[in-house]
C-alpha positions in Angstrom: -9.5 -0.9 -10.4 -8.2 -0.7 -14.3 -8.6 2.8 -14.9 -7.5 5.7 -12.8 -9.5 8.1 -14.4 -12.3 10.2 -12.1 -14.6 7.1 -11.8 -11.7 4.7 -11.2 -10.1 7.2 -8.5 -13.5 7.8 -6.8 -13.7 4.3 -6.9 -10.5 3.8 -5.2 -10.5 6.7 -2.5 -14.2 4.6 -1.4 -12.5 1.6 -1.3 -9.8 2.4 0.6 -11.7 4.5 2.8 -13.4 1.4 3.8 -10.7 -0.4 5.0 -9.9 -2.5 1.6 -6.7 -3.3 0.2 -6.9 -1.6 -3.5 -4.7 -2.0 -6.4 -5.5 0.1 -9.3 -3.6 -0.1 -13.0 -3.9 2.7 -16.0 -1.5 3.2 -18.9 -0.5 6.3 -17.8 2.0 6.4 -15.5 1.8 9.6 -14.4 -1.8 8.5 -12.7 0.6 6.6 -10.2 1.1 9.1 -7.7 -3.1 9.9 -7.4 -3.7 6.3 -7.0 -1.2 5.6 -4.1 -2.4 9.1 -2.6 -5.7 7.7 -1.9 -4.4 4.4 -0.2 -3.8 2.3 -3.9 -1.0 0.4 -4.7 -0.1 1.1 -8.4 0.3 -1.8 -10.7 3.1 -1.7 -13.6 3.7 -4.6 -16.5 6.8 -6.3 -16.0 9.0 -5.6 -19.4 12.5 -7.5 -20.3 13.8 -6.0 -23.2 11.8 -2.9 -24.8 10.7 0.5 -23.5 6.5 -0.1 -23.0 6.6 4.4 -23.5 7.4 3.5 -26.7 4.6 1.0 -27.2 1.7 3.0 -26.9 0.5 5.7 -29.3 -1.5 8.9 -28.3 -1.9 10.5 -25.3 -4.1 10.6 -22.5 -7.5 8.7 -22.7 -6.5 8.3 -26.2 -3.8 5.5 -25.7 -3.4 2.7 -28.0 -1.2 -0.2 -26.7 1.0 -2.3 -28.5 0.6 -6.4 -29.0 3.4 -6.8 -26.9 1.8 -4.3 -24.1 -1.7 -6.2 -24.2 -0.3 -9.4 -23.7 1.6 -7.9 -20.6 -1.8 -6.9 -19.0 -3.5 -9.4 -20.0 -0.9 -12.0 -17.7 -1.1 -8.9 -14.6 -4.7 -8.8 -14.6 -5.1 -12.5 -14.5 -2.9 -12.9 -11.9 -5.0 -10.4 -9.9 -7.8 -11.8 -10.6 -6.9 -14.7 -8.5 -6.4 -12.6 -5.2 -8.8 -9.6 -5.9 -12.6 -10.4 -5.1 -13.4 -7.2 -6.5 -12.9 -5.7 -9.9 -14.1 -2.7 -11.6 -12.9 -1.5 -15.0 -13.1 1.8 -16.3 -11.0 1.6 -19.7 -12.2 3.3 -22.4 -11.0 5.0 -26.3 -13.1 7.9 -27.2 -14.6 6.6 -30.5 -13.8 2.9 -30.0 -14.9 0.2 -28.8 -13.5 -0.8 -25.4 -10.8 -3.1 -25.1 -11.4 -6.2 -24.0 -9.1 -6.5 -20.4 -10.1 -9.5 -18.3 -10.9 -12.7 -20.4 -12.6 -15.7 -19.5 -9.3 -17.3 -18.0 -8.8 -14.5 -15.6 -13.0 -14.5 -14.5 -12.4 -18.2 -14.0 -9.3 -17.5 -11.3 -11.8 -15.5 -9.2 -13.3 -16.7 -5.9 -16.5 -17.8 -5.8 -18.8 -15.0 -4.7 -16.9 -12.5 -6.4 -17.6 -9.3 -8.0 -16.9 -7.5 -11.8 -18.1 -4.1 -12.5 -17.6 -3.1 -16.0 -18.3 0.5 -16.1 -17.2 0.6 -19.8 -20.4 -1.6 -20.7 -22.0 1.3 -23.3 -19.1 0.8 -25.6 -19.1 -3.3 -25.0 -17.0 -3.8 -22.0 -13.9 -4.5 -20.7 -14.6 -8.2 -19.5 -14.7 -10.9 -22.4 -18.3 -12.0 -20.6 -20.0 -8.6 -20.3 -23.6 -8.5 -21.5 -24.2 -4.4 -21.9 -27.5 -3.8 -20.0 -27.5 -5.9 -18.0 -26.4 -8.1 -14.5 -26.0 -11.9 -14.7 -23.8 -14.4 -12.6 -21.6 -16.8 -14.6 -20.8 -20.4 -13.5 -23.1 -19.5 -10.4 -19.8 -17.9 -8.5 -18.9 -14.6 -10.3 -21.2 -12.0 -10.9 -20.8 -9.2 -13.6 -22.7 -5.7 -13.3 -22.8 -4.0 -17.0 -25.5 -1.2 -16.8 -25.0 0.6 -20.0 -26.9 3.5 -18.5 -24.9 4.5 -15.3 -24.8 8.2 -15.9 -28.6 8.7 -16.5 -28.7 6.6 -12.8 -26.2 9.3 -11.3 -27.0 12.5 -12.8 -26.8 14.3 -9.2 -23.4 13.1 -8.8 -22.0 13.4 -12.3 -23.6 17.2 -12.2 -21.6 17.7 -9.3 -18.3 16.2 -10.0 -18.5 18.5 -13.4 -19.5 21.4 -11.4 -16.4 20.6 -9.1 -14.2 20.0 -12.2 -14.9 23.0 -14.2 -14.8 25.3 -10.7 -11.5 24.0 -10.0 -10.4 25.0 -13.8 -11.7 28.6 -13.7 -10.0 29.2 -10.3 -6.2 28.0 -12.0 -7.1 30.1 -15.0 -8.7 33.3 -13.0 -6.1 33.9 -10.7 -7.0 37.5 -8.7 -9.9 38.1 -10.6 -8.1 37.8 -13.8 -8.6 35.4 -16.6 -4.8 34.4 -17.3 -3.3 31.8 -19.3 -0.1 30.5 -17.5 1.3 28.2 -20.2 4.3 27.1 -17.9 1.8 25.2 -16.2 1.5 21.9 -17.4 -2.2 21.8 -17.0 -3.3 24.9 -18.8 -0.4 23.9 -21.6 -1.5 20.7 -22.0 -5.1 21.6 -23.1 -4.3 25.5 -25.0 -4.8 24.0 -28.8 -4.6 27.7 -30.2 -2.7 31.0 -28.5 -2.6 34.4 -30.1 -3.5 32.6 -33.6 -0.9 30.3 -33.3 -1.7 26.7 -33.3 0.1 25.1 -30.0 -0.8 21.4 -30.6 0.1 19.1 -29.9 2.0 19.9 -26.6 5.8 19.3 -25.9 6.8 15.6 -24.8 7.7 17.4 -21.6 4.2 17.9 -20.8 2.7 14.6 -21.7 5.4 13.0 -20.6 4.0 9.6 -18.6 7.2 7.8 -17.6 8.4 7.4 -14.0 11.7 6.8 -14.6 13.8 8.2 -17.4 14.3 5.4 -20.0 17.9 3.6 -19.9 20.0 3.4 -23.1 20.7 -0.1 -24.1 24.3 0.4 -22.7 22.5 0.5 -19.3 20.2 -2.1 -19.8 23.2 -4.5 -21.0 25.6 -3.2 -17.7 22.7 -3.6 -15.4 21.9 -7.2 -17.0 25.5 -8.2 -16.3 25.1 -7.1 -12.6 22.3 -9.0 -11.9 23.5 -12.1 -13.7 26.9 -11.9 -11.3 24.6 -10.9 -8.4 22.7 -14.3 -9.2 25.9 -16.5 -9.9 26.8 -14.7 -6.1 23.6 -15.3 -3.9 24.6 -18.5 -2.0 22.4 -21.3 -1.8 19.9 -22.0 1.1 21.3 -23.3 3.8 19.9 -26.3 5.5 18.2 -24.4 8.8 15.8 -23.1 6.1 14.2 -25.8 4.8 11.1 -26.2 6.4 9.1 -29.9 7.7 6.3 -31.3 7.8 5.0 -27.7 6.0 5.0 -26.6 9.7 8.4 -24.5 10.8 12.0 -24.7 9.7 15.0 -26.9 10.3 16.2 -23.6 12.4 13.0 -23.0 14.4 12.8 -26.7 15.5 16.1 -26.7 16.8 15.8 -23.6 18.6 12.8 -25.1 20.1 14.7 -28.1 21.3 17.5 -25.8 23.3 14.6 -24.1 25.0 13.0 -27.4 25.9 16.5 -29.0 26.4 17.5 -25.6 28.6 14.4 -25.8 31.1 15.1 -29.7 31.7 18.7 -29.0 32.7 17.2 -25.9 34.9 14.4 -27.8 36.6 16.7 -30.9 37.3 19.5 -28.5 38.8 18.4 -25.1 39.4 17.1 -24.1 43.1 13.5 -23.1 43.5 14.0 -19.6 44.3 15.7 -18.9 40.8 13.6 -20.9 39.2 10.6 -18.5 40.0 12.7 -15.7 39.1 13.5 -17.1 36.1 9.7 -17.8 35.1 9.0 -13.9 36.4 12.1 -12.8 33.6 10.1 -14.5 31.1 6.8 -12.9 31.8 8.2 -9.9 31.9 10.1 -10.3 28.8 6.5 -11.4 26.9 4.7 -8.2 28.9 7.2 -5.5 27.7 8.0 -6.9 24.1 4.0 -7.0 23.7 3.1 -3.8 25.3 5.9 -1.4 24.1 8.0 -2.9 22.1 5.2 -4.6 19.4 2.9 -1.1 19.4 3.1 1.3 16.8 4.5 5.0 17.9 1.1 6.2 17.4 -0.5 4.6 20.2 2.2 5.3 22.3 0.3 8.3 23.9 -3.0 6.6 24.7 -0.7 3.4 26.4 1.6 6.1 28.5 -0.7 5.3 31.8 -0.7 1.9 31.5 3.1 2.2 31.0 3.8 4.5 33.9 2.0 1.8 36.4 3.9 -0.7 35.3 7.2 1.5 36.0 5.5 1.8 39.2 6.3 -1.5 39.5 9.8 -1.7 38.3 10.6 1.0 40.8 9.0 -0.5 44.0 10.6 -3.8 42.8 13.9 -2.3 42.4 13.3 0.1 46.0 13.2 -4.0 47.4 16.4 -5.5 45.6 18.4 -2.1 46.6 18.9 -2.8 49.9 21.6 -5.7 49.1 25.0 -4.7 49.5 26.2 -1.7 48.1 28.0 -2.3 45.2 26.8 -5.9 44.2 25.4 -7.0 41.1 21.6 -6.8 42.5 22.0 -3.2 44.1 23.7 -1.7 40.5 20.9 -3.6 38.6 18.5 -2.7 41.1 19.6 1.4 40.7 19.8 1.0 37.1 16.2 -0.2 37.1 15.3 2.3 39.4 16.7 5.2 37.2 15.0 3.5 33.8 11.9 3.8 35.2 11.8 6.9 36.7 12.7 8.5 33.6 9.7 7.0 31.6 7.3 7.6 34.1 8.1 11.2 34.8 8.4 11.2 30.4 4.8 10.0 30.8 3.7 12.2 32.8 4.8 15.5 30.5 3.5 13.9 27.3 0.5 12.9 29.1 0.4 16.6 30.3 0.9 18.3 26.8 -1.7 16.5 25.2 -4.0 17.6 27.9 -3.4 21.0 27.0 -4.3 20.2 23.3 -7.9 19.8 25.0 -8.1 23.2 26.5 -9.2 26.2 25.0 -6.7 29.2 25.1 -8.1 32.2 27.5 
């Protein structure tokens, strides 16, 4: 999504809500924290040398990007374009023509059966092979949607979202009834252009500011240059066990593989029957617990505890068995040990189990 304005962030919050992995991008920095509140990952151009805050003119809507700073998105977006099926683009300059974002290179990275929805069509489009009015499929793989008439199509919902807008403005400025102009807010500051016939545009840097980080001096830049150049000359090179063959594991994982295969040789040639079983029911064990517990996020912990207290259950008649060997040996203290383990997480199951139960029940 290029533009995290109230299309783009609709846009994105539908996406996401969906089950799709969104990445959004807008010059304005400030737009990051929206975007990665509805489920977006933020997208920033990569700069070497210069400050890209100082490569833009104007504020809001109203940016104007440098050379250098086009170029920059030009190489992000085309890059994206080669894992995103999906692209809309919102970009827009009040009074200008839209700027052209994703070029014929980039359109040509895309997967077949991929999508472009140029929103900014009515002022030409931010895709190099936009045709305003209109919905055509180039090279029979990427299809472009470029109605210039979108809001006409949406009246209910653009009526609503302005309704929702300018209700959410008159409750910051009519706080208790009364109509007050806070100008320590940022939002009400930023749009005041005249107060008690004084002019108070344009507002202080401190309320448009749009970077996310305050901007190093060139000192900085130079120190942190030199750390990462001796961090580079440090960073040791790859050992051996991670080169990888036949493009199908590494030089470590085949080896490993090898003492395993090597290890259950040596234990089926040597090893009595009876611990050979065990040995096998260790293992299944191992794969059961590390898959059940171990691999599950904490928030399905709850809904597993049941399954988890049988097989406790288990564990404790299996240890009940192996306690009856000598007191003192290593089976009876592993036994015990396994005994206490699993009693605690069963009876831990129980009162979770139990509290969430009472989230159910209505309070008399």
């Amino acid at each position: 999504v290029i533009g995290a304005g109230v299309a783009g962030l609709a846009a994105i919050a539908t996406a996401s809500n969906m089950g799709a992995i969104v990445r959004a991008f807008d010059t304005r920095l400030e737009c990051r924290e929206q975007v990665e509140s509805l489920g977006g990952e933020f997208l920033v151009p990569k700069f070497d040398e210069e400050d890209e805050e100082g490569d833009m003119e104007g504020t809001g809507y109203s940016r104007v990007m440098s050379e250098e700073y086009y170029l920059k998105e030009m190489e992000l977006f085309s890059e994206q374009a080669k894992e995103c099926q999906i692209i809309i683009t919102t970009a827009a300059i009040p009074g200008r023509p839209a700027p052209k974002l994703i070029m014929k290179d980039a359109v040509d990275n895309m997967a077949p059966g991929s999508v472009i929805v140029d929103l900014a069509a009515s002022t030409g489009g931010n895709c190099q092979l936009t045709k305003p009015g209109s919905t055509w499929t180039y090279d029979q793989r990427v299809t472009i949607v470029a109605y210039d008439n979108l809001s006409s199509r949406m009246s209910w919902q653009a009526s609503s979202m302005y309704a929702n807008n300018m209700a959410n403005l008159l409750d910051l400025l009519c706080k208790e009834h009364k109509f007050v102009l806070d100008m320590e807010d940022p939002v009400v500051r930023g749009m005041t252009v005249v107060l008690d016939n004084t002019i108070t545009w344009p507002p202080p840097k401190s309320v448009t500011q749009t970077k996310a980080t305050p901007t190093q001096s060139s000192n900085q830049k130079k120190e942190s240059k030199k750390k990462d150049l001796i961090i580079v000359q440090k960073a040791k090179a790859p050992s051996m066990f991670s080169k990888r063959l036949f493009d199908l594991a590494t030089v470590g994982e085949f080896c490993a593989i090898f003492c395993f295969i090597g290890f259950f040789v040596i234990v089926g040639f040597f090893a009595p029957i009876s611990f050979v079983n065990q040995l096998l029911y260790f293992i299944l064990a191992g794969f059961l617990g590390f898959y059940l517990i171990w691999a599950v996020e904490p928030a399905l912990f709850s809904p597993l505890m049941s399954t988890s207290n049988s097989l406790s259950g288990v564990v404790i008649l299996g240890g009940i068995l192996m306690a009856s060997e000598p007191s003192g040996s290593p089976t009876n203290v592993l036994a015990c040990s396994a005994i206490a383990v699993s009693t605690t997480n069963v009876v831990g199951g129980f009162a979770i189990s139990y509290r969430m139960l009472l989230m159910f029940k209505k309070e008399e």
